[in-house]
VOMAR-441773 format. One record per residue (C-alpha): residue number from 1; y negated, z, x negated. Coordinates in Angstrom, 3 decimals. Last residue first. Layout:
<koltor NUM <Y Z X>>
...
END
This chain:
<koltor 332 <-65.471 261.456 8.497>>
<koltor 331 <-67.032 259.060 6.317>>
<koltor 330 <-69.109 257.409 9.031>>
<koltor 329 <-71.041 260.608 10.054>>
<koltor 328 <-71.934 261.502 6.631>>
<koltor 327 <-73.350 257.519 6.436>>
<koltor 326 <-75.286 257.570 9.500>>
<koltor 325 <-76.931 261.271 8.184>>
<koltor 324 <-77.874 259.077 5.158>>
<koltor 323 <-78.965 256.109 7.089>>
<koltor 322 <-77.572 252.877 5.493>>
<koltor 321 <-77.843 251.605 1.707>>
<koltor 320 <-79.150 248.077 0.968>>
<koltor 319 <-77.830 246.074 -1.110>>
<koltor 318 <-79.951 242.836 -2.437>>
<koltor 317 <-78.890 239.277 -1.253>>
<koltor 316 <-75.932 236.709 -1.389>>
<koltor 315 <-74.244 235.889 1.416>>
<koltor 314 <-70.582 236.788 1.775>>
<koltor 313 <-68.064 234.289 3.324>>
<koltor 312 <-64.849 236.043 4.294>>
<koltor 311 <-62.248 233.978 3.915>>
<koltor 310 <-60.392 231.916 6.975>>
<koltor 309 <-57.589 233.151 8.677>>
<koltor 308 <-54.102 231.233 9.299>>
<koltor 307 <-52.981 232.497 5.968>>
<koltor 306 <-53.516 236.162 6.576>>
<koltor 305 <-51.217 235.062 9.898>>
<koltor 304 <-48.812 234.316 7.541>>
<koltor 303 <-48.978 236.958 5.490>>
<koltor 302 <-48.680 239.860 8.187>>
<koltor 301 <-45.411 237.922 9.309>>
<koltor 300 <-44.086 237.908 5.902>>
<koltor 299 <-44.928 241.719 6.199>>
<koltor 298 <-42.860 242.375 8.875>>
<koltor 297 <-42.784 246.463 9.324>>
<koltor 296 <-45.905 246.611 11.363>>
<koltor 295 <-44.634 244.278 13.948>>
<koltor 294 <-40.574 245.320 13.642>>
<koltor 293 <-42.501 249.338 14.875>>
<koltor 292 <-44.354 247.020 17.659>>
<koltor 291 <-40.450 247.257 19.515>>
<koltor 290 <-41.021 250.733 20.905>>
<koltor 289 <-43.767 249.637 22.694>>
<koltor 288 <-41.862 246.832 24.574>>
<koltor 287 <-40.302 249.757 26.353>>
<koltor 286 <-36.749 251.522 27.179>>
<koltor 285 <-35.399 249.257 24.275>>
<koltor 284 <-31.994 247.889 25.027>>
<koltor 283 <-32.247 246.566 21.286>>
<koltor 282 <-31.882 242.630 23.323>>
<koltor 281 <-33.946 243.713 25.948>>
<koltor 280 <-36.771 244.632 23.300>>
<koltor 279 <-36.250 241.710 21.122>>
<koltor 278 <-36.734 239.699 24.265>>
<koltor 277 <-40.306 241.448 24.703>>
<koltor 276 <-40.799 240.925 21.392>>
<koltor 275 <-40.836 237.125 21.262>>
<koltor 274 <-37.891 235.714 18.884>>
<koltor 273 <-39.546 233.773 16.096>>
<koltor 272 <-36.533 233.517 13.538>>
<koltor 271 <-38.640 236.532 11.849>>
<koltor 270 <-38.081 238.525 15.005>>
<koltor 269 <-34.847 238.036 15.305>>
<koltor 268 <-33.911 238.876 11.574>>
<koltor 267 <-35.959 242.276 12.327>>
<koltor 266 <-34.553 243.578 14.816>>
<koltor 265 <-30.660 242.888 13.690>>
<koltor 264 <-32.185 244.964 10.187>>
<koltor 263 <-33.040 247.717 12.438>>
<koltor 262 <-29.957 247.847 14.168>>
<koltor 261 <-28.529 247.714 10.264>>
<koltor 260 <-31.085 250.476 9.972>>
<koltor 259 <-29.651 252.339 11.860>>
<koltor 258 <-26.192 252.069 10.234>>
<koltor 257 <-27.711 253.928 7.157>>
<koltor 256 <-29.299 252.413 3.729>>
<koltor 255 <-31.441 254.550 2.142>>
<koltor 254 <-33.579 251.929 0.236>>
<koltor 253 <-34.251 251.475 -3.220>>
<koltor 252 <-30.449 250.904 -4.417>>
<koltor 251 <-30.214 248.126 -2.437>>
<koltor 250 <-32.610 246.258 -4.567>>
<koltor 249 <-29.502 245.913 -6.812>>
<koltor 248 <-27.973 243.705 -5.499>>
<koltor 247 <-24.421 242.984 -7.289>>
<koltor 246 <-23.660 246.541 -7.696>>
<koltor 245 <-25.713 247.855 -5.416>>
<koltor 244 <-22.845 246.157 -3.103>>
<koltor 243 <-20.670 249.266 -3.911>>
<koltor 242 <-22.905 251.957 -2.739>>
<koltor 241 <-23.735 250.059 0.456>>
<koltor 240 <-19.674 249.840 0.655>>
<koltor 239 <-19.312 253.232 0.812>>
<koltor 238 <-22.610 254.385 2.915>>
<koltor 237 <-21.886 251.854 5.414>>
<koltor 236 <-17.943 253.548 5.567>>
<koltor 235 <-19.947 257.179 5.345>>
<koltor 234 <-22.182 256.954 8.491>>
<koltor 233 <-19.718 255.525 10.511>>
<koltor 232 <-17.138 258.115 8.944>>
<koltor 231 <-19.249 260.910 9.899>>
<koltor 230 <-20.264 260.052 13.426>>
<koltor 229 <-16.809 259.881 14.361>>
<koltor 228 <-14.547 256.585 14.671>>
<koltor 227 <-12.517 256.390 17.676>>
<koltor 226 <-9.006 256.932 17.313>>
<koltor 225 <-6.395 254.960 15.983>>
<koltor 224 <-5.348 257.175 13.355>>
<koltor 223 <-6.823 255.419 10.614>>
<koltor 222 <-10.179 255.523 12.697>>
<koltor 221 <-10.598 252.742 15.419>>
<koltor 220 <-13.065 249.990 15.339>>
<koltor 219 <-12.184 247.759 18.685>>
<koltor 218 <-10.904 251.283 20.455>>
<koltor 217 <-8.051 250.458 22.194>>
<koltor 216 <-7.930 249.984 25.783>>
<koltor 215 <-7.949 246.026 25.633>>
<koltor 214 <-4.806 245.968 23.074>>
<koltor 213 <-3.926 243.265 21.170>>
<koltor 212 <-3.073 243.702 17.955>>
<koltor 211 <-5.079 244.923 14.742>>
<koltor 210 <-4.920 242.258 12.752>>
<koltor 209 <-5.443 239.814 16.246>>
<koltor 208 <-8.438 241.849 17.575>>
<koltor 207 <-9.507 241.459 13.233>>
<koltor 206 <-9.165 237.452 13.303>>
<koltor 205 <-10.864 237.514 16.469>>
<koltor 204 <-13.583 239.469 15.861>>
<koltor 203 <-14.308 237.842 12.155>>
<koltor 202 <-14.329 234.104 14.404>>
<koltor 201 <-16.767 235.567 16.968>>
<koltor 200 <-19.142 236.477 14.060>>
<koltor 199 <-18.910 233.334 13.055>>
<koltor 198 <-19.530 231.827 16.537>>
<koltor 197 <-22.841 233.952 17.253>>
<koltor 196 <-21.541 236.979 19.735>>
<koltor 195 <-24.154 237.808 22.465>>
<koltor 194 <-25.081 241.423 23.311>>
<koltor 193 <-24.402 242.661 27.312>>
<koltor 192 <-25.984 245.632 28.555>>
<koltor 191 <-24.890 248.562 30.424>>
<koltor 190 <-28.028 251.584 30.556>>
<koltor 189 <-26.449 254.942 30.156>>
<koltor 188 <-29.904 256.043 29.109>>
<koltor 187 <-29.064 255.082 25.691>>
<koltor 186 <-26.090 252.058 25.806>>
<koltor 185 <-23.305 251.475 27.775>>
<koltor 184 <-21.504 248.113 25.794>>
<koltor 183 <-20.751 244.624 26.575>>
<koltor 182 <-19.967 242.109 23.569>>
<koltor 181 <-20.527 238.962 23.750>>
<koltor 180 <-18.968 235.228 23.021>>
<koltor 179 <-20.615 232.612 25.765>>
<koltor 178 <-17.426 230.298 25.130>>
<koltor 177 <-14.801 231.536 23.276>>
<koltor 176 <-14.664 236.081 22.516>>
<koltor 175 <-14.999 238.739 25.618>>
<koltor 174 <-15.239 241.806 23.989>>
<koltor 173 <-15.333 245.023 26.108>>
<koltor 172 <-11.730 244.928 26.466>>
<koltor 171 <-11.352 245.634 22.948>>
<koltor 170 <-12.928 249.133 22.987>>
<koltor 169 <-16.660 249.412 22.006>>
<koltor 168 <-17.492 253.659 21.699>>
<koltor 167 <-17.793 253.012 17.596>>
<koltor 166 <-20.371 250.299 17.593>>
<koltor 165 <-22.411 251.742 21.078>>
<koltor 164 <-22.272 255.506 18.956>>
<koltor 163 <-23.548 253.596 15.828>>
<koltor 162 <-26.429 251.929 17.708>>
<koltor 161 <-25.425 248.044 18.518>>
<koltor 160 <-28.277 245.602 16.504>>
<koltor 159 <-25.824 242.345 17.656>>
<koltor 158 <-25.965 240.429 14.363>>
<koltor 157 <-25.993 243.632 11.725>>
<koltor 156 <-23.434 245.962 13.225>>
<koltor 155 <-21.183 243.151 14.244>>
<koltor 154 <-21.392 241.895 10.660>>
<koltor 153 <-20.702 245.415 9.578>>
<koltor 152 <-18.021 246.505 12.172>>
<koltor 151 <-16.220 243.114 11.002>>
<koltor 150 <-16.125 244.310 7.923>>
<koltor 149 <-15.328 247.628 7.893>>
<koltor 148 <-12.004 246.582 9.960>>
<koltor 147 <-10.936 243.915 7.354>>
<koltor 146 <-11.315 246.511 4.352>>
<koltor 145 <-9.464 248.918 6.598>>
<koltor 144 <-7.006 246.796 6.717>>
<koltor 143 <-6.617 245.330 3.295>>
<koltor 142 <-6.765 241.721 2.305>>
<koltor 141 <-10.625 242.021 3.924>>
<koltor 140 <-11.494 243.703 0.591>>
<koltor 139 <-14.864 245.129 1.845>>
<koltor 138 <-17.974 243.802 -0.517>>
<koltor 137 <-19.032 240.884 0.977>>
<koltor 136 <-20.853 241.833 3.810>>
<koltor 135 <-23.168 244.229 1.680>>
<koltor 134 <-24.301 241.165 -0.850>>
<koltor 133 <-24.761 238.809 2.178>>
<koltor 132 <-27.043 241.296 4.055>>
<koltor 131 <-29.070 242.186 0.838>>
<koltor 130 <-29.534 238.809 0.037>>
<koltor 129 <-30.755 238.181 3.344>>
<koltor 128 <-33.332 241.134 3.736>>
<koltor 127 <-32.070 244.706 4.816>>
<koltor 126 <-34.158 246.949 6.880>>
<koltor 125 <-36.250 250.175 6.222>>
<koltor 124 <-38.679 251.575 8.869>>
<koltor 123 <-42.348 252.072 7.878>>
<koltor 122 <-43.474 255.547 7.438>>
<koltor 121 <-44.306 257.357 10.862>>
<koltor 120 <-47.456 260.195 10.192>>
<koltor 119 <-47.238 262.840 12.167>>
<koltor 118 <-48.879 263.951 15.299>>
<koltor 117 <-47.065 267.505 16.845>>
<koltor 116 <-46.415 267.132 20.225>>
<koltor 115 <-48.982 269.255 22.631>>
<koltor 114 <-47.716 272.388 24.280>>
<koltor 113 <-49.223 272.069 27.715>>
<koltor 112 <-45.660 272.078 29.716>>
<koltor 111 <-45.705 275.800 28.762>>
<koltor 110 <-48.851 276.380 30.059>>
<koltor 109 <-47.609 274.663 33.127>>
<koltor 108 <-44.619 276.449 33.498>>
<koltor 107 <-46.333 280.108 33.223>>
<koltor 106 <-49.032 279.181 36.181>>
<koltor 105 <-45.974 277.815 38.248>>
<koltor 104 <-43.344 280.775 37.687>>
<koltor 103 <-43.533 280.972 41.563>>
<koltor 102 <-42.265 277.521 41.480>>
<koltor 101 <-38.583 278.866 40.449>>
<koltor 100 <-36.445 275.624 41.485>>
<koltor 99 <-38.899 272.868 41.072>>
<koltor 98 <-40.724 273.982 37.955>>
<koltor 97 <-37.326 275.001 36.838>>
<koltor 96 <-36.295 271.382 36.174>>
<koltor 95 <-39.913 270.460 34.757>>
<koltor 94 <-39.530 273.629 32.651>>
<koltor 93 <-35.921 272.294 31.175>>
<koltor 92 <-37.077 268.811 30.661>>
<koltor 91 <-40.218 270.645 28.588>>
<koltor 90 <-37.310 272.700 26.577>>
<koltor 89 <-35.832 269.434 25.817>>
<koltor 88 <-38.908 267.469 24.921>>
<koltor 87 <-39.871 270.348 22.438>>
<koltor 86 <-36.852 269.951 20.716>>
<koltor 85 <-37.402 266.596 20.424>>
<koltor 84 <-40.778 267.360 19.040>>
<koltor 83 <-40.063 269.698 16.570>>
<koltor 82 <-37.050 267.242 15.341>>
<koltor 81 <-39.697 264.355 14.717>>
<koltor 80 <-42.643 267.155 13.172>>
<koltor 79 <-40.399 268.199 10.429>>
<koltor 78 <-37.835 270.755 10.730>>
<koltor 77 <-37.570 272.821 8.147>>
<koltor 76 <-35.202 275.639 9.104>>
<koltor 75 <-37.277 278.783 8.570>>
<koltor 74 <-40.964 277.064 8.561>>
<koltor 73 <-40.518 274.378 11.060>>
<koltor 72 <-37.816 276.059 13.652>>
<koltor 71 <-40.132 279.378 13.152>>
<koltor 70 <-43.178 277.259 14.432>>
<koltor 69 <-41.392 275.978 17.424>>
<koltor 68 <-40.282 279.732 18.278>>
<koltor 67 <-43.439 281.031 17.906>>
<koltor 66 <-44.793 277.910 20.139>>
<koltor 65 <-42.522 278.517 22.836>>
<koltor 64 <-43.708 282.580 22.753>>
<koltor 63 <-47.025 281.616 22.894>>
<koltor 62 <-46.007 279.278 26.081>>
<koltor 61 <-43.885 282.241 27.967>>
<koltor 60 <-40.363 282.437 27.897>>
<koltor 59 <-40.060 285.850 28.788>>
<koltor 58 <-41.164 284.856 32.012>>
<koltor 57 <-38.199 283.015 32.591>>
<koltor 56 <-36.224 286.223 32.273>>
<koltor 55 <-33.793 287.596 29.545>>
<koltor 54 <-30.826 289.800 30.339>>
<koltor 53 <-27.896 286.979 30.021>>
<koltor 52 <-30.230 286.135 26.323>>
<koltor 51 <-29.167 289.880 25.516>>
<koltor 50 <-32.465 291.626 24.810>>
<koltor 49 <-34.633 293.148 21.424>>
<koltor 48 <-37.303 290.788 22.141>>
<koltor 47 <-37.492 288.835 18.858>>
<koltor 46 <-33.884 288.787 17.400>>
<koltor 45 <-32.470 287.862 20.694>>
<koltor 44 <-35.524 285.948 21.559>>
<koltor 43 <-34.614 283.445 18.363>>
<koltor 42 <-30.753 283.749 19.191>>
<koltor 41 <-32.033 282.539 22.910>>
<koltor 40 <-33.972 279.429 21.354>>
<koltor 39 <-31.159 278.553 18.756>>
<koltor 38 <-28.314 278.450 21.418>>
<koltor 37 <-30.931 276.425 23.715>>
<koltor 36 <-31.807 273.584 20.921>>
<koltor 35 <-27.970 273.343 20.577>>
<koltor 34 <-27.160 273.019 24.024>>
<koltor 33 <-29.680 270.266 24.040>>
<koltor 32 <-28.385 268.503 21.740>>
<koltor 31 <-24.960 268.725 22.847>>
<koltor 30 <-25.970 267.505 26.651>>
<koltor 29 <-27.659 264.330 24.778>>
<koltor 28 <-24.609 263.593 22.706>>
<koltor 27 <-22.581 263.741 25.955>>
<koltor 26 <-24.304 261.208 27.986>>
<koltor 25 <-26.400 262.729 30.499>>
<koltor 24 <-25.421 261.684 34.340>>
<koltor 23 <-29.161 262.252 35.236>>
<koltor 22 <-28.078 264.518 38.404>>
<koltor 21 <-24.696 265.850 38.112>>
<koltor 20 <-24.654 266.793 34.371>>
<koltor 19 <-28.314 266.933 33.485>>
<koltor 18 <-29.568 267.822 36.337>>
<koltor 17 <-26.859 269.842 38.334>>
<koltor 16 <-24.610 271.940 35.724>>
<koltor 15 <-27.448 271.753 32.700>>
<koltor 14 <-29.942 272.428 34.299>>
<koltor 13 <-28.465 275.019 36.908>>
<koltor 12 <-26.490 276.889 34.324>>
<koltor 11 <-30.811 277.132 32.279>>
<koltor 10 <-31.422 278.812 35.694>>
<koltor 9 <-29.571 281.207 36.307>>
<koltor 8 <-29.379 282.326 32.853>>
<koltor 7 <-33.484 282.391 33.285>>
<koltor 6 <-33.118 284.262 36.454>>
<koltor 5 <-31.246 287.469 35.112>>
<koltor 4 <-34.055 289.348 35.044>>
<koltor 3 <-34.040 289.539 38.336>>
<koltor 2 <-36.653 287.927 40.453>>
<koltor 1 <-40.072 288.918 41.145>>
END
């Protein structure tokens, strides 16, 4: 058996050659899995009565996993979503030591058997026309930040970026005339390129040319210049959301974030009759699967095909129950 020490061994090793050297993890996804590990060790810290530099991989054993997954739900209240992603992390860490400490096989597995937690996914939110033209018009383009939140907006909305793709664009990654697009390195570190339609070229332009030319700067920079944090992406939508309730007021019903502006993007192509395989490629979805979420959200689609189908034509006649034991079985 190895020293107790192992586990710091080898939680350095994931994160120095698999995550870092290996898979090339972008920097949000090395964060939240530092987090998820700073919050594991505390909990076996307070559990085990040890240092987490004195702890070994066999401390880490699946009832233990599960304790800890069970305290991050009752003590922090995480639902079943951040459960599981924490749980993908610490199952990315056992596949990585399943390699380098196989004699910890039997223990690995068991841990690699903790099922996800089912939950039930609501539908996603996304803005309709009116809401898109009432939001867009709200900045005070006279101003520059007015002129900067809009064009992140419309960009936001017609090309479906994420929030970290939006704020990581720098000038130079916009190429604006003829086949206008954007180029950005999306989840996965995957490098796609997101066409521009001709008005929102124009907005570009006009702001590239507010701003002044610069390909290394950031194309929606913070007061400062810098790139726009989390924070402020999440508050400018939240600012002017907040101001367009005033003149749409069905904005008020929905929680309104720059996600689902991507989700919004989605959903305008797939109502213009965009196949969702190209949606897909277009979101820089790993899988068409991810894309069925637009499906179940588009209810105009829903009623169209209701309209395609013909009634149900009942025949007249006496009811007649089924099988008592039939029927128990049927209503569970």
């Amino acid at each position: 058996m190895k020293a107790p020490s192992n586990l710091a061994l080898l939680i350095e090793g994931f994160f120095t050659k698999r995550l870092i050297a290996q898979r090339r993890a972008s920097p949000h996804t090395i964060a939240s899995y530092r987090d998820m590990f700073r919050m594991l060790l505390g909990f076996a810290e307070k559990r085990l009565g040890r240092a987490p530099s004195k702890l070994a991989l066999d401390d880490l054993n699946a009832p233990f996993v599960a304790a800890f997954l069970d305290e991050l739900e009752r003590k922090r209240a995480n639902g079943p979503r951040s459960r599981n992603l924490r749980l993908a992390a610490i199952r990315s860490f056992f596949h990585y030591a399943a390699l380098e400490a196989p004699e910890h096989s039997a223990l690995i597995q068991r841990v690699l058997a903790i099922p996800r937690k089912r939950h039930t996914r609501p539908l996603l939110d996304f803005l309709i026309r009116a809401e898109i033209e009432a939001l867009l018009s709200v900045p005070n383009r006279q101003t520059w930040v007015g002129q900067r939140d809009h064009a992140f907006l419309l960009v936001a909305v017609q090309t479906g970026l994420r929030l970290s793709e939006l704020t990581g664009l720098r000038q130079q990654d916009v190429a604006l005339g003829t086949g206008a697009h954007v180029r950005c390195l999306g989840k996965g570190r995957k490098e796609r390129a997101t066409p521009l339609t001709k008005p929102t070229s124009r907005v570009v332009a006009a702001w590239i040319k507010r701003q002044g030319q610069d390909g290394s700067a950031f194309l929606f920079p913070s007061a400062r210049g810098g790139r726009l944090s989390a924070d402020a992406g999440q508050s400018l939508v939240a600012r002017h959301v907040a101001a367009a309730q005033k003149v749409c007021p069905t904005l008020a019903k929905k929680r309104v974030s720059p996600h689902v502006l991507r989700h919004t993007a989605a959903m305008e192509l797939l109502q213009a009759g965009v196949d969702s395989a190209l949606i897909a490629i277009w979101m820089g979805h790993e899988s068409v699967d991810t894309t069925k979420i637009y499906l179940d959200a588009n209810l105009t689609l829903k009623e169209e095909i209701l309209a395609k189908t013909r009634p149900v034509e009942m025949s007249p006649g006496r009811f007649r129950p089924g099988d008592r034991l039939l029927n128990f079985l049927k209503e569970l």
